[in-house]
Residue, then its C-alpha position, 0 to 999 in steps of 0.5 A: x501262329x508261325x509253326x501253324x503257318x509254317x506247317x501249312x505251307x510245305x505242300x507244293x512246288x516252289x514259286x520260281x519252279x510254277x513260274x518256268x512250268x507254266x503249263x497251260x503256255x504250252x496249248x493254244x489257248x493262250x500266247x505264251x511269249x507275251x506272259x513269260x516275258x511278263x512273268x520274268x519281268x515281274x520276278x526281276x522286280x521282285x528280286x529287286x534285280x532291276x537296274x537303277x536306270x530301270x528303277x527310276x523309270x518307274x518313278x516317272x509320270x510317263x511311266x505310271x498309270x491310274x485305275x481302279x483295282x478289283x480284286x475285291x468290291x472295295x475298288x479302290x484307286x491304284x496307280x500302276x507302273x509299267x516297264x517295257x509295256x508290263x505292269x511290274x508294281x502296284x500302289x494306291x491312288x493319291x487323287x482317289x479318297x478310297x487310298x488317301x485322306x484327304x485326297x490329292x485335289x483333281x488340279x494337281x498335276x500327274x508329275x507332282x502325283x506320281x511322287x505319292x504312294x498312297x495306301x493299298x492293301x495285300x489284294x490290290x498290290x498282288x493284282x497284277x499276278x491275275x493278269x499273268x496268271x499262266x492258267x489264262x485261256x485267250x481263245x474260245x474254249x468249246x467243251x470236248x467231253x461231258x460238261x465238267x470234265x474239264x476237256x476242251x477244244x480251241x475254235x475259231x471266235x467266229x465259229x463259236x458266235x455262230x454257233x451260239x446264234x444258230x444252233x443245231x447238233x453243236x455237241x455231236x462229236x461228245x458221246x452221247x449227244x450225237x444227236x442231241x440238238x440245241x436250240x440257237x439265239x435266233x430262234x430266241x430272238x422270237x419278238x422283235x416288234x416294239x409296239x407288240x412287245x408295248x401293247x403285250x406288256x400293257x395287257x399283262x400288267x393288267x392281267x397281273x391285277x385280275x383276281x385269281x377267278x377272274x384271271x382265267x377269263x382275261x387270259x382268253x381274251x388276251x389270246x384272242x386280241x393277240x391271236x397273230x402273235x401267240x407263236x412268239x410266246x412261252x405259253x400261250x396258257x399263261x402269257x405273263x411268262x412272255x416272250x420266248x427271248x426270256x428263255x436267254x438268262x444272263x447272270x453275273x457276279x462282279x460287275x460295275x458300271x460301265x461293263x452292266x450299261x453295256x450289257x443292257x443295251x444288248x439284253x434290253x434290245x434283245x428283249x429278255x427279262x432275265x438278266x440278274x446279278x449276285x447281290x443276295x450271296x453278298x448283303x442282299x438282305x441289307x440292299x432290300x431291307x433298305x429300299x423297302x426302307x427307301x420307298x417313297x409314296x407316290x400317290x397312292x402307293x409306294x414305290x422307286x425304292x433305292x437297292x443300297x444302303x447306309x453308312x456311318x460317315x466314321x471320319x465325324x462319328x463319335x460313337x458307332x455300334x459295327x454289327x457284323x462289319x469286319x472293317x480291318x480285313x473287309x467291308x471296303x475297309x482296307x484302305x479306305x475305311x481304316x485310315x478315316x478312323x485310326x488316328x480317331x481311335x487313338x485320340x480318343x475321339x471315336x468310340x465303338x461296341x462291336x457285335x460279332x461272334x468273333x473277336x476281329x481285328x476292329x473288335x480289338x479297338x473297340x470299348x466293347x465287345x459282345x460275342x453275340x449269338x449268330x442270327x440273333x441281331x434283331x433280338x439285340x437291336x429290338x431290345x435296344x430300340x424298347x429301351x429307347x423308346x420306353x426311356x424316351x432316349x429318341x429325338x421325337x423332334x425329328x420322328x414327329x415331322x411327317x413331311x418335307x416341309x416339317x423336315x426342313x423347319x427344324x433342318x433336316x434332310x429326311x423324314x419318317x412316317x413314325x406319326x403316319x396313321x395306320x388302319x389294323x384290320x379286324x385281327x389286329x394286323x396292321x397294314x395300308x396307311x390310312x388314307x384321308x378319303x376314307x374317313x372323309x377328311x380330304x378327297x382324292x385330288x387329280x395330279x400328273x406323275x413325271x411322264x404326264x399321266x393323270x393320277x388320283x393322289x390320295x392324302x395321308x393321315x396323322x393325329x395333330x392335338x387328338x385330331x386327324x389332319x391331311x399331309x402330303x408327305x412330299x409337300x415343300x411349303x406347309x409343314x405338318x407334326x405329327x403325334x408320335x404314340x397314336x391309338x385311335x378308333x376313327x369313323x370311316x365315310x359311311x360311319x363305321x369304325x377304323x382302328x389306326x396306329x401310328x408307326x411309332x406306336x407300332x414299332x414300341x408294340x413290336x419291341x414289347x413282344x418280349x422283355x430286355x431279358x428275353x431279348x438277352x437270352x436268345x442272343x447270348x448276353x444279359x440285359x444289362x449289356x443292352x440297356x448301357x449300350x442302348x444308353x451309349x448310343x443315344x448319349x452322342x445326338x446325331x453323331x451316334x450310327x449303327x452300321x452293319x454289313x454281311x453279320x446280320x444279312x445273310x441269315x433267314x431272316x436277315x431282312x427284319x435283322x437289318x430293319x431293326x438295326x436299321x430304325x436305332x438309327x432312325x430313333x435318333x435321325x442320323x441321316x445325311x448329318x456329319x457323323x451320321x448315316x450317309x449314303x454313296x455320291x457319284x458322278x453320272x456316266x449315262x448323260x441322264x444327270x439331272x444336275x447338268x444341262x452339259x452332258x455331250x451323251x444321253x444314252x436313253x436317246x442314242x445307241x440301241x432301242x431298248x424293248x419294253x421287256x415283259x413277262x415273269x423272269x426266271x426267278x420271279x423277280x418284283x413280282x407277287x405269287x398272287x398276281x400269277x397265273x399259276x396262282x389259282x387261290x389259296x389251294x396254290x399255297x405253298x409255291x414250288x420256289x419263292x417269289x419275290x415282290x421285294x427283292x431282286x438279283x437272287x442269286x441262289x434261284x437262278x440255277x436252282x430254278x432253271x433246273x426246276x422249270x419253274x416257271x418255264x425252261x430257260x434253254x440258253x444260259x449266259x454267265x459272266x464272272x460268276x461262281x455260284x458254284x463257289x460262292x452259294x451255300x450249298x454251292x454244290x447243289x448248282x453243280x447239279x443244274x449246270x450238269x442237267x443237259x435237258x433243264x440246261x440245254x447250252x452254257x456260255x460263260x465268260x472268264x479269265x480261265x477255267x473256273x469253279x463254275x465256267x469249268x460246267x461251261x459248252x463255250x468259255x469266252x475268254x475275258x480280259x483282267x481289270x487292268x485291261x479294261x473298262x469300268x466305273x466303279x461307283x462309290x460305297x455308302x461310307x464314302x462322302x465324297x462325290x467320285x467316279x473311279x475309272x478303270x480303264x486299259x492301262x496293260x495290253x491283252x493277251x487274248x486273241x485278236x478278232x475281227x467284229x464289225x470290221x474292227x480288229x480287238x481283242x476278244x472279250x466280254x464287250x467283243x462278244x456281245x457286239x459279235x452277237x448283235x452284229x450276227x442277229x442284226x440288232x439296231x443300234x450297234x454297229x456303223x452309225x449306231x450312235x447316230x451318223x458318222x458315231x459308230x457302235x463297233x468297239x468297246x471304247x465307242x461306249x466308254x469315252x462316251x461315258x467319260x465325256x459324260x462324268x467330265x461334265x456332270x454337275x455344276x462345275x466340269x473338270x478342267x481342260x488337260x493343256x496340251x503339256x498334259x495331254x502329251x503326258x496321256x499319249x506317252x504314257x500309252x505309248x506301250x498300249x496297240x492301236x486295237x486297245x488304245x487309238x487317241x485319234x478315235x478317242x479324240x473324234x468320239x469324245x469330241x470337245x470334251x476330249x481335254x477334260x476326258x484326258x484330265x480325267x483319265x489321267x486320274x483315274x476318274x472324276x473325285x470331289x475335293x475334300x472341302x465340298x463334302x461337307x456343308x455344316x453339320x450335314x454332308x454335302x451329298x443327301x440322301x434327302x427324302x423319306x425314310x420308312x419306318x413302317x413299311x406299307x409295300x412290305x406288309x401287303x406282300x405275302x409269303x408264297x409258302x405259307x400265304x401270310x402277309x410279311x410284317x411291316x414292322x421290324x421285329x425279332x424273327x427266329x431262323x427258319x426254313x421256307x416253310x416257317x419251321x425252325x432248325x431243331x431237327x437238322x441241328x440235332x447232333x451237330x453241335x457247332x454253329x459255322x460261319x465264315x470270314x474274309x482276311x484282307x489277304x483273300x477275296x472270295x474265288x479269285x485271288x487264288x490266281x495271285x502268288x503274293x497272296x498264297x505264298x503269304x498265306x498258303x490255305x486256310x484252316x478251321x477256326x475253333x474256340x479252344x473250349x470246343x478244341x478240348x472236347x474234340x481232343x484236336x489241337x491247332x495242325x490236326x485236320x477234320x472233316x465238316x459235316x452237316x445234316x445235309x451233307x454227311x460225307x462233308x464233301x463236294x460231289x463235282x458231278x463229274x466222278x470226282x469229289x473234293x471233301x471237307x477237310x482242313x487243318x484246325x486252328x485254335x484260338x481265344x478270338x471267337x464265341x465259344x460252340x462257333x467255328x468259322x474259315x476264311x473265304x479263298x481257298x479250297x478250290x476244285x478249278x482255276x489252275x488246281x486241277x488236270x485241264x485237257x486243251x486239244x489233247x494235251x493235259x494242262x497240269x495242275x498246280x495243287x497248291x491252289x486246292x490247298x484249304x478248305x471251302x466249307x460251303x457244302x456244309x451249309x444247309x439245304x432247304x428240306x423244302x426246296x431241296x436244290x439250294x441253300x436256306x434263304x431269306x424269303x422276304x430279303x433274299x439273302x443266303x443263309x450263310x450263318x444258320x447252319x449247324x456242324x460237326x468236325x470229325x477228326x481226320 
């Protein structure tokens, strides 16, 4: 392993050599005096050349600092140390329970909490060196060359606001679009009318129920009742597209709260319904799997699933099954996650099986490790749940309560429709629960929702003692059980015959589809691997838990992978049990909380108006093909892309759709903190969309520097780093304790200094969306735009507000800073410029609650002690209602390509293209099966930036089973080539007459399933310091250590149906990250 570090290390210049060429210090882009006293700063550190009267500042309160770091989701707590104004070291945060267990308690004062380090990984101590980055732009960057070319000019902040607003010939003096004319916000703020956009959106949800022959009709009627405002439309042919504001798509990588409220208040007040975030290039199809899991019946239908997911509470678990979870390296586990389960592990107190084709760094603490075959999870988990269920090892106690009130008899915070009743259809099929209405059992009754409206609730059915009963499964006061294994033909209102099934009845079918040994088979094991994992897993009572993460979601049918695995933990009703399945607490920051009467700031009632948005977004987000007015019957079938009624943020759509027109142009494009161009598979496929000047007419990014995917940017709106701004990073499903991080300001900004609103600031994502409102005249934003005498002018206008809000969310607010302390506040933000940090402005926004604010902001966030996360054998903070085990909504959705309803009911599905047909012909030839991994060095497209990181670990290299590396004839050093059925030259094509191959030094090891091969994310990259900039005419020079490795993404499949973007998950949305087939050419 050292040689091969060592041999891949000796390819650039040296660190102190990068550090004095800072190239891009040179250009107007950036302040250079700022940086370099930084950067030197930082080296003098480093060198441990400090003095010692310097070394001991840094052990001061007043000198350290408390936020929430990002240099991967996790977010974990850090405290920052800062010497001459400049952040030189970076540790954990001990109030924070992400960094120390047990955490220190909120009431420990910062001058004893300075003295505890707590735990922080590589990334988090590396993350000051994205601040000081030299490749940073600090002024607005509007491309001088073709898109992608990587020539720019400096403009004035103002001027590119302007032109953004107004548009016209923007790109005149690029050859080629001398006359090329752009289209301007303005002219997309078409619809400003509220009570038009209400009445609008009111007939189109009608419209969406119509009939396809039907729809023709109401579409005319439509017109004629809204004649006057046709203009402002899309289509006036097919008004379910909307207003032409939906032509502005704004999209996002990582973002968190805070950042995303605002955001929404200028989306929604703009009046656009193309706003969509990343989530299936992560986990999508664990987020979708489990809403459908969350849905809760309302009535008469389901809705207001929750987009998260479950966890294992592993601090109390004595048994866990990980399924691609890579806790040592990933998936919040560094710091977080390890330091809950280590000691647990050594003591023997927790026992794990790992099912990963790799052998991982938790696979190695484990009692068992099952190399699985990539894709196959359901397989494994349906195998599982057939020996459970045939072996009555489930807890049919818990399964048998059909509400709440049955649930809360036997002491359990959640429920399952597993004794629901289920009407099949002629075939067979099984699809909406029976309602008790239908059989004459019990009628409709009226009954008002949350908002007042008057509804027709209709009861449910379960078979008690052969006989069917009506339950209202949210009911509080009168229990019902249920039998578990029902098949039963019933008489409807009118006599005829129903079949029903219950829920379980069907899950037991659906896992009897094929045998144990079957199930062995496709996923690479034998039966006997299942049956005694199968046993191990239910011999633990509540303490048992499957948790899953990217393994088993980013495949094509990722969502019935995470339903199946999934239900094993419904099997034995684990959830909200200490040691069982949790979910995420957090702190309010909105003011909407509904456990407190004190929040200062409801911002649903102060600030910007939100429209009621209307109209199909951009990638056909919650709604059905079927409901469409490009939906004419079944001849409509297969759709020209997927719809998604179940599924949102699609990340792998937007581009590709825009692209396509489909089902409209988008003519302004937005991103922030985006690279699909680097994340996707088959990212390079949205290389050719941002390119497409006609699909694509005007690009805005936001970022830090020139990036993989802002590199295809007209305008590059520099940003702030994490350390510079504001943010609530929420929890992650694992973590018990209720909290609230707050990152906030704890380093000045290099970036110019603009005047918006009259308020001097420095330009950034925030600056940029409230110069936008103020040149479009958007209410709310603004002087008084919180109300008379609270103005909307500046980011912390927002953010202190938030803060207020968090202080007094629940029960018991946060106690009052005394002055002691808040002198503390004021001098250690002595280094920070009144346009980052005014306390007198902070002090009137906040208003009484300013000591509590300053109490929070001196912790870097709001954290629950540890004694109030747990409440017997539950955890305090409840998920606490239905769990779908059968999922009704699911089954009445329809695939858009071949027309067939989804499944409601967790099953093994093999890995397929859109229109149903498996892999073979794309496979042959290419024998190796890739997959990728994260190392807790690097994280995705942005850790390149830190010089900890890549001096610690140069590039990356292509991991391969030494059985493999035999038949190959290469061995660990040698390079190769990855090539696929759709990409045969194994190279990314940057549309921009340059192309970046494939190719990466080979890796040899024992520590992965044999015909598998994998690399880590992080390096291999085209932007971001790694190639040639031109910035008004001067060549800004590459360090071309950051291209070093390689990035295999362009290998990955593309879908022979689709053809402009990677394989998906039709129903989960995920990318297929883990399906495609390979081959390494020697190099």
């Amino acid at each position: 392993m050292k040689s091969w570090r060592c041999s891949m290390s000796n390819n650039g210049m040296s660190r102190r050599d990068f550090m004095k060429k800072a190239a891009i210090t040179g250009c107007g882009a950036i302040v250079a005096s700022q940086l370099d006293f930084a950067r030197g700063l930082i080296t003098r550190v480093e060198a441990g050349e400090i003095t010692a009267a310097e070394a001991y500042e840094l052990m001061k309160a007043e000198n350290t600092l408390y936020t929430v770091c990002l240099n991967c989701n996790t977010g974990c707590g850090i405290k920052v140390k800062i010497l001459d104004g400049v952040a030189v070291k970076i540790d954990g945060n001990p109030y924070n329970p992400f960094n120390l267990h047990p955490h220190l308690e909120m009431k420990e004062a910062p001058e004893s909490a300075v003295k505890v380090d707590a735990g922080l990984c590589p990334k988090g101590q590396a993350g000051h060196q994205g601040a000081y980055d030299p490749y940073r732009i600090t002024k607005v960057l509007k491309r001088a060359g073709k898109r992608g070319e990587n020539k720019w000019q400096t403009i004035p902040f103002d001027q590119a606001v302007t032109e953004i607003i107004n548009g016209g010939a923007l790109f005149k003096h690029v050859a080629g679009e001398e006359n090329r004319q752009v289209t301007g916000l303005k002219e997309l703020y078409a619809l400003k009318d509220s009570k038009v956009f209400e009445e609008m959106g009111h007939d189109i949800a009608a419209l969406r129920k119509k009939k396809p022959e039907e729809r023709a009709k109401a579409i005319g009627e439509f017109k004629t009742k809204h004649h006057a405002n046709l203009g402002v439309l899309i289509d006036p042919d097919h008004p379910d597209f909307g207003p032409k504001n939906n032509q502005f798509v704004y999209f996002w990588g990582r973002k968190k709260g805070g950042r995303s409220n605002f955001a929404a208040a200028f989306t929604s007040a703009f009046g656009t319904a193309n706003t969509h975030g990343h989530t299936t290039v992560c986990q999508g199809s664990l987020y979708f799997a489990c809403k459908a899991m969350s849905e809760q019946y309302a009535g008469n239908s389901f809705k207001d699933g929750q987009k998260f997911y479950w966890q294992a509470d592993q601090e109390n678990s004595d048994y866990v099954l990980f399924v691609g979870a890579n806790l040592f390296d990933g998936n919040y586990g560094p710091t977080n996650r390890a330091m809950r389960m280590t000691q647990r592990l050594a003591d023997g107190k927790l026992k794990m099986t790992v099912l990963d084709p790799r052998f991982t760094k938790l696979a190695s603490k484990s009692q068992r490790w099952v190399p699985i075959q990539p894709g196959t999870d359901a397989a494994f988990a349906m195998g599982m749940t057939r020996w459970i269920l045939e072996n009555k090892r489930f807890d049919g106690k818990y399964l048998a309560n059909c509400n709440k009130a049955a649930a809360s008899a036997d002491k359990e915070a959640t429920w399952s429709n597993s004794a629901w009743l289920v009407k099949l259809d002629k075939e067979g099929k099984p699809g909406k629960f029976l309602r008790a209405h239908e059989i004459g059992l019990k009628p409709a009754e009226k009954r008002k929702d949350k908002d007042g409206k008057e509804f027709d609730f209709e009861y449910l059915v379960t078979m008690v003692d052969g006989k069917p009963l009506a339950f209202d499964p949210n009911d509080d006061k009168s229990g019902v059980k249920g039998e578990l294994f029902v098949t039963a033909e019933l008489k409807d209102s009118e006599g005829k015959p129903v079949k029903v099934k219950s829920g379980l009845q069907l899950m037991l079918e659906a896992s009897q589809e094929k045998s144990i040994a079957d199930y062995a088979k496709i996923c690479g094991t034998d039966s006997a691997t299942i049956e005694t994992v199968a046993k191990e897993f239910t011999s633990y009572g509540k303490k048992a838990c499957v948790d899953m993460h990217r393994g088993p979601a980013q495949h094509t049918n990722g969502f019935y992978n995470i339903s199946s695995l999934m239900n094993l933990n419904l099997l034995i009703g684990n959830f909200d049990w200490k040691g069982g399945m949790i979910a995420a607490a957090t702190f309010n920051t909105d003011g909407t909380s509904t456990s407190s009467d004190k929040q200062p700031f409801n911002f649903k009632k102060i600030g910007p108006k939100g429209l009621k948005t209307f109209g199909t977004s951009i990638i056909r987000h919650d709604w059905k093909y079927e409901e469409s007015s490009l939906f004419k019957g079944k001849e409509s079938y297969p759709a020209k892309r997927n719809w998604w009624p179940l599924s949102s943020d699609v990340y792998e759509e937007i581009l590709p759709s825009i692209a396509d027109g489909y089902p409209y142009q988008a003519k302004i494009v937005f991103s922030y903190m985006g690279a699909p161009t680097y994340s996707l598979p088959a990212g390079h496929t949205n290389m050719e969309a941002l390119v497409n000047l006609e699909k694509l007419p005007l690009y805005i990014a936001s970022d830090i520097l020139v990036g993989p995917t802002s590199m295809y940017a007209d305008y590059i709106i520099p940003d702030l780093h994490y350390l510079e701004r504001w943010e609530f990073q929420g929890s992650h499903p694992n973590m018990p304790v209720r909290v609230q991080p707050v990152r906030q300001p704890v380093i000045a900004s290099p970036n110019e200094i603009v005047t918006v609103f009259g308020e001097q600031q420095p330009i950034s994502y925030e600056t940029f969306w409230l110069a936008l409102a103020e040149k479009l005249g958007i209410k709310g934003f603004g002087r008084n735009g919180f109300g008379e005498g609270q103005d909307f002018t500046r980011p912390d206008d927002f953010y202190i507000r938030m803060v207020a809000n968090i202080a007094l969310d629940r029960k018991e607010p946060v106690a009052d800073a005394g002055q002691a302390e808040i002198d503390l506040f004021l001098k250690s933000r002595r280094h920070l410029p009144k346009n980052v940090f005014n306390p007198e402005r902070w002090q009137k926004i906040a208003g009484a609650a300013w000591p509590k604010v300053v109490t929070i902001l001196n912790r870097g966030g709001r954290f629950d002690s540890q004694s109030a996360t747990y409440k017997g054998d539950h955890v305090a903070n409840k998920y606490g209602k239905l769990i779908n085990l059968y999922q009704e909504k699911t089954a009445g959705c329809k695939d858009a390509f071949t027309g067939k309803s989804f499944y409601g009911s967790a099953r093994y599905v093999p890995v397929a293209d859109t229109m149903g047909n498996d892999t073979k012909k794309q496979s042959d030839g290419y024998p190796l099966h890739l997959i990728t991994q994260r190392d807790v060095r690097h994280c995705k497209a942005r850790t390149i930036t830190n010089q900890y990181l890549t001096d610690s670990m140069p590039e990356n290299g292509i991991i391969i089973h030494s059985s493999d590396a035999q038949k190959l004839g290469v061995k660990t050093g040698d390079k190769v080539k990855v090539v696929s059925a759709t990409n045969p030259d194994g190279v990314y094509n940057l549309q921009n007459g340059k192309m970046k191959p494939m190719i990466g030094k080979v890796q040899v090891t024992e520590t992965i399933r044999p015909g598998v091969v994998t690399f880590t994310l992080g390096h291999g990259h085209w932007d971001s310091g790694a190639e040639d900039v031109t910035i008004d005419g001067k060549v800004i020079k590459a360090d071309k250590r950051r291209a070093a490795g390689v990035h295999a993404n362009a290998a990955m499949w593309i879908d022979p149906h689709l053809k402009n973007t990677c394989m998906i998950d039709k129903v989960g949305g995920s990318v297929s990250f883990y399906d495609t087939k390979i081959k390494l050419v020697k190099v």
